[in-house]
Phi, psi and omega in degrees: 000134173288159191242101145278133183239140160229106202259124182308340170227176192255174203293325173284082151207186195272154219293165181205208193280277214297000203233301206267296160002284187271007152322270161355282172336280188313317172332282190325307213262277141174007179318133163286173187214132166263111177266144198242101144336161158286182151207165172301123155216064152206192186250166202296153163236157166330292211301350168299309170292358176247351159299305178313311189311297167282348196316129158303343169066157190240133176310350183227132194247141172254117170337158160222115196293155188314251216320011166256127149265115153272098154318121180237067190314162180235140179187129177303193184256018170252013201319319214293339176289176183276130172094346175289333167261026156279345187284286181286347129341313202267327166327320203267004184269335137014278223278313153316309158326287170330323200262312202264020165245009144270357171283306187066240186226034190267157178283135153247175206236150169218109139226159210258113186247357160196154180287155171161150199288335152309299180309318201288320158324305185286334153314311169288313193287348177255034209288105174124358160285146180321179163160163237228105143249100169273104176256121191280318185238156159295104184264342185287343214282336172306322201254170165225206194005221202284350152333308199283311234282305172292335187279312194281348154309320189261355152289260195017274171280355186278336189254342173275014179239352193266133174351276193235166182234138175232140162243142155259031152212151174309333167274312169309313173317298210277324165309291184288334160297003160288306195288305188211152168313330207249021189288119182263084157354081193234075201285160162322162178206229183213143164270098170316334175293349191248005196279198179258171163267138187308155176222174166279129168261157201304128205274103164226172188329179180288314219297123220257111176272110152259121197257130157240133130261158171136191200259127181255118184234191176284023159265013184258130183303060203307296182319302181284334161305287195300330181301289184294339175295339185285355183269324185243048165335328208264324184267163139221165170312101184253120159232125210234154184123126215278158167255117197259341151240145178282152179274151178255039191204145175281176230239133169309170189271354188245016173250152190225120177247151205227149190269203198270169185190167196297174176305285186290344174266001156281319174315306174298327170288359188295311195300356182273343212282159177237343159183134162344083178240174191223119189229057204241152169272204173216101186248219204277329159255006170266318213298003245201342198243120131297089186296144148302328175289338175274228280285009155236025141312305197321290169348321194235019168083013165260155183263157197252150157232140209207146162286189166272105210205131165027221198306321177333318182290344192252357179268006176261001122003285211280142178323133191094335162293116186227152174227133178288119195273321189193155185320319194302328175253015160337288177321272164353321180278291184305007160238330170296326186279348174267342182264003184298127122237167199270131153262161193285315186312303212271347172297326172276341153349288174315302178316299192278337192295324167252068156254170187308286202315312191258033199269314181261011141314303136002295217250010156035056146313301201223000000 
């Protein structure tokens, strides 16, 4: 079956679950797949023009290989109103030509990696093809007033129409298993091809670097970052990865911000960490995130310290994992996460049991 995807992020951006999916796909099947961007689908805010302003943009763009078309809808910025997608319809018929001179008479796959009134459309018109809604996030949790309101309207109805549904977390399972039976755990995972390989790490003074990457936005925890830095005045704090909120405190002299940087050269900054952190606070959208990032700490042989947030509570099982209750065990954690090591056996273990292939192997699609 050919794969129409509809991706929650766009095909230029750092490869993430919807990119290693259809990756997946094509391997398994040798099927070609059309990936459809996002588009806006709530209404605009101020604060959008000062994001455009400051963004930092992202450093890595992904090739596109013969066998993707990438799809760019054009759509004003009103969906959450009555009436938009007869509006933004008229925009979409291009894109609509396109998908039905790659349907032809072929069998497809429509899966869905975000709501939206293009998906519920590309449902009707495809009506009786297999389909898919992977659900990655608390997608209302983005938005707020009628905007958050009208998007858990059209998830709704995006889950009471599609064949099968997979969450990547353990709060989504439950959520959406109010609705129907058949919802399938399907957590993030690694590309093993991309991590670096272990090496002995470079013998340097005692000072101990605890590291993050990713996007520091307003789920990132400032306060439990500056609580360990006043505890390890001697280490530092490394955090690399644009900042979209600022700590409202001025910073200890031993946190170090680093800008955003390509995929594989973090993976190589990872390799300075002497240890992991996940520093998120925990509301209504961490409670809902599989970080991509534990499983390549893991990966790479570092033990993690993480707050308590969404999936992070059922990985502190595993061995190297500490999850932080409140600033009071900072200390405590942060000298248990330094006594740790890895052996090469079970870090490559690791590697293939949460790798992409056999998470979605795993989950017996196709």
């Amino acid at each position: 079956m050919r794969l129409i995807y509809l991706s929650p992020v766009p095909w230029a951006s750092f490869a993430q679950r919807p990119h290693k999916f259809v990756q997946w796909y094509h391997e398994r099947t040798g099927e070609p797949v059309i990936w459809v961007d996002p588009y806006p689908t709530r209404l605009p805010q101020w604060a959008d023009l000062g994001r455009l302003r400051s963004s930092p943009g992202l450093p890595q763009l992904n090739s596109t290989p013969a066998w993707i078309t990438i799809l760019k809808p054009g759509a004003l910025p009103i969906e959450p109103l009555p009436g938009s997608g007869w509006i933004n319809e008229k925009l979409w018929r291009r894109l609509f030509q396109e998908i039905d001179g790659f349907v032809r008479d072929a069998q497809i796959l429509l899966v869905i990696g975000k709501p939206s009134i293009l998906a519920i459309k590309l449902l009707e018109r495809f009506k009786g093809c297999p389909s898919l809604y992977d659900a990655m996030d608390e997608f209302p949790a983005f938005y707020s007033g009628f905007s958050r309101f009208s998007m858990a309207r059209r998830e709704r109805s995006l889950v009471g129409s599609v064949d099968r549904i997979w969450v990547s977390s353990s709060a989504l399972q439950s959520r959406w298993s109010q609705h129907r039976s058949d919802v399938a755990l399907v957590r993030n995972a690694l590309d093993p091809t991309v991590i670096p390989a272990l090496s002995q790490k470079t013998i340097r003074s005692t000072k101990k670097i605890f590291g993050y990457v990713g996007t520091i936005a307003s789920w990132f925890d400032w306060d439990w970052v500056c609580a360990l830095a006043g505890a390890r005045l001697d280490d530092e704090i490394r955090l690399i990865g644009p900042v979209f909120s600022s700590p409202n405190k001025d910073l200890p002299p031993n946190v170090v911000l680093l800008p955003p940087c390509s995929h594989d050269a973090a993976l190589l900054a990872m390799k300075e960490f002497d240890v992991g952190l996940i520093p998120f606070i925990r509301n209504m959208l961490t409670n809902s995130v599989d970080p991509i990032k534990y499983y390549e700490y893991k990966a790479l042989g570092l033990p993690v310290i993480s707050t308590n947030f969404g999936e992070m509570s059922f990985h502190s099982v595993n061995h190297g994992v500490f999850i932080s209750q409140s600033l009071d065990d900072v200390v405590a954690l942060a000298d248990a996460a330094l006594s740790v090591d890895f052996k090469a056996v079970d870090v490559a273990a690791f590697r293939l049991e949460n790798s992409w292939s056999t998470r979605f192997d795993a989950a017996q699609l196709i």
